[in-house]
C-alpha positions as CSV (number, residue, x, y, z in Angstrom):
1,X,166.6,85.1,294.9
2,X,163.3,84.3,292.7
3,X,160.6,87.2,292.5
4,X,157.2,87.2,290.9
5,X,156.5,91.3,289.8
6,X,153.7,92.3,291.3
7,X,151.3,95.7,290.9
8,X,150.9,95.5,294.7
9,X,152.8,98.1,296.9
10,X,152.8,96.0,299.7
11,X,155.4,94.5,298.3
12,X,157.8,97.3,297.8
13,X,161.5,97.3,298.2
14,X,163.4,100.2,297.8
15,X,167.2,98.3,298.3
16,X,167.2,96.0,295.9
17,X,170.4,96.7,294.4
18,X,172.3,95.9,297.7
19,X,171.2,92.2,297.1
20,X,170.0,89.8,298.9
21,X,166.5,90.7,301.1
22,X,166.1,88.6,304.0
23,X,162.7,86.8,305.1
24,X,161.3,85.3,308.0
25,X,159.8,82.2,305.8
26,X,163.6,82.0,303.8
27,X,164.1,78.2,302.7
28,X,167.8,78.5,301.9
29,X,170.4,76.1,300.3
30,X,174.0,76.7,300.4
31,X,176.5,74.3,297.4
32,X,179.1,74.1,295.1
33,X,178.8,74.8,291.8
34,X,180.0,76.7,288.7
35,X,178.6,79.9,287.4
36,X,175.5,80.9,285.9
37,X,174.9,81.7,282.4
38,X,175.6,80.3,278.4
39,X,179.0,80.1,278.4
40,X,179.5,77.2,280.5
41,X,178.6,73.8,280.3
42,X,179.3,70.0,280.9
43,X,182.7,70.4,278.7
44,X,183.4,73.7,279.9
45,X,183.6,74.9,283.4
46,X,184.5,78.0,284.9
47,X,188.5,78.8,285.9
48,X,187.5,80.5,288.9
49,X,187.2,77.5,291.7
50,X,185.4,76.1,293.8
51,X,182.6,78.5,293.9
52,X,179.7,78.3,296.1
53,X,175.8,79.2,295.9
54,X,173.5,80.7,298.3
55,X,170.3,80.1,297.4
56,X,167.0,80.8,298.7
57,X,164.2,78.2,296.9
58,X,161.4,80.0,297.4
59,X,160.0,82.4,295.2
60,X,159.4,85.6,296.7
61,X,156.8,88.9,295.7
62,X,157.9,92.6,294.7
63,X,156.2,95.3,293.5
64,X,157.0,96.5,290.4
65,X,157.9,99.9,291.2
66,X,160.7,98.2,293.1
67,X,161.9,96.5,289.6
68,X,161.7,100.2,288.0
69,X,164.4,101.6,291.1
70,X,166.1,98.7,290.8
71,X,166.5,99.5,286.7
72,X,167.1,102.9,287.9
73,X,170.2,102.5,290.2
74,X,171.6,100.4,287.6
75,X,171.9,102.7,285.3
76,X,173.1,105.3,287.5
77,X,175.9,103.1,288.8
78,X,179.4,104.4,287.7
79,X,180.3,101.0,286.8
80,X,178.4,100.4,283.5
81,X,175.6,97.9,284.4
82,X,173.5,97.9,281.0
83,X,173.9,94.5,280.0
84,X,172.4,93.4,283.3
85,X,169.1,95.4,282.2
86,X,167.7,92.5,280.2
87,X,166.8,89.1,280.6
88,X,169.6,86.3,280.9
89,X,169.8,82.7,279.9
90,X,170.6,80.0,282.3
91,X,173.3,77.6,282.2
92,X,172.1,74.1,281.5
93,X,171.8,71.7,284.3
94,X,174.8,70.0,285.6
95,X,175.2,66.1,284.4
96,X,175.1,64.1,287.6
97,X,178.7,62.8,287.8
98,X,179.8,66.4,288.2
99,X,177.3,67.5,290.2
100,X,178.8,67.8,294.2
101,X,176.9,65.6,297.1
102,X,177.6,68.8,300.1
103,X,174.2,70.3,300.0
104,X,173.3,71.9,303.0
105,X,170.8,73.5,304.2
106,X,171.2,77.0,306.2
107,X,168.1,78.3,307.4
């Protein structure tokens, strides 16, 4: 999911870390694909296959006292989650002739 941080506590969520927050206006897409990040591309895909997506396309509003939790948890988590405490980059769009045709939509 997509947020916009807001200073607004009417958009506070206190259960972040337990993923993904469901809403009545969800616009959600489900497909194949390969995983996120820089170390994968157009000449080098990920071993673990097929994988699929979930993916809600609309951009949704949290306070930012629910970020700070969120931060929080992380770092309380036995498993070591520090290098998910900073921004990412994003794996470059797929090339067309790779790219799957079984979109659906779920909601």
């Amino acid at each position: 999911q997509v947020y916009t941080i807001v200073n607004d506590e009417t958009y506070y969520n206190d259960n972040l870390l337990n993923g993904w927050i469901e809403y009545p206006d969800m616009d959600v897409a489900k497909y194949t694909g390969s995983t996120t990040g820089t170390t994968r591309s157009n000449e080098i895909c990920s071993r673990f296959t097929p994988i699929t997506w979930q993916v809600d396309r609309k951009c949704h509003m949290v306070s930012a006292s629910s970020m700070d939790k969120l931060c929080e948890e992380m770092k309380a988590q036995k498993a070591d989650m520090s290098d998910d405490l900073h921004a990412h980059g994003a794996r470059e769009l797929v090339a067309d002739q790779f790219a799957a045709d079984n979109h659906q939509r779920l909601h």
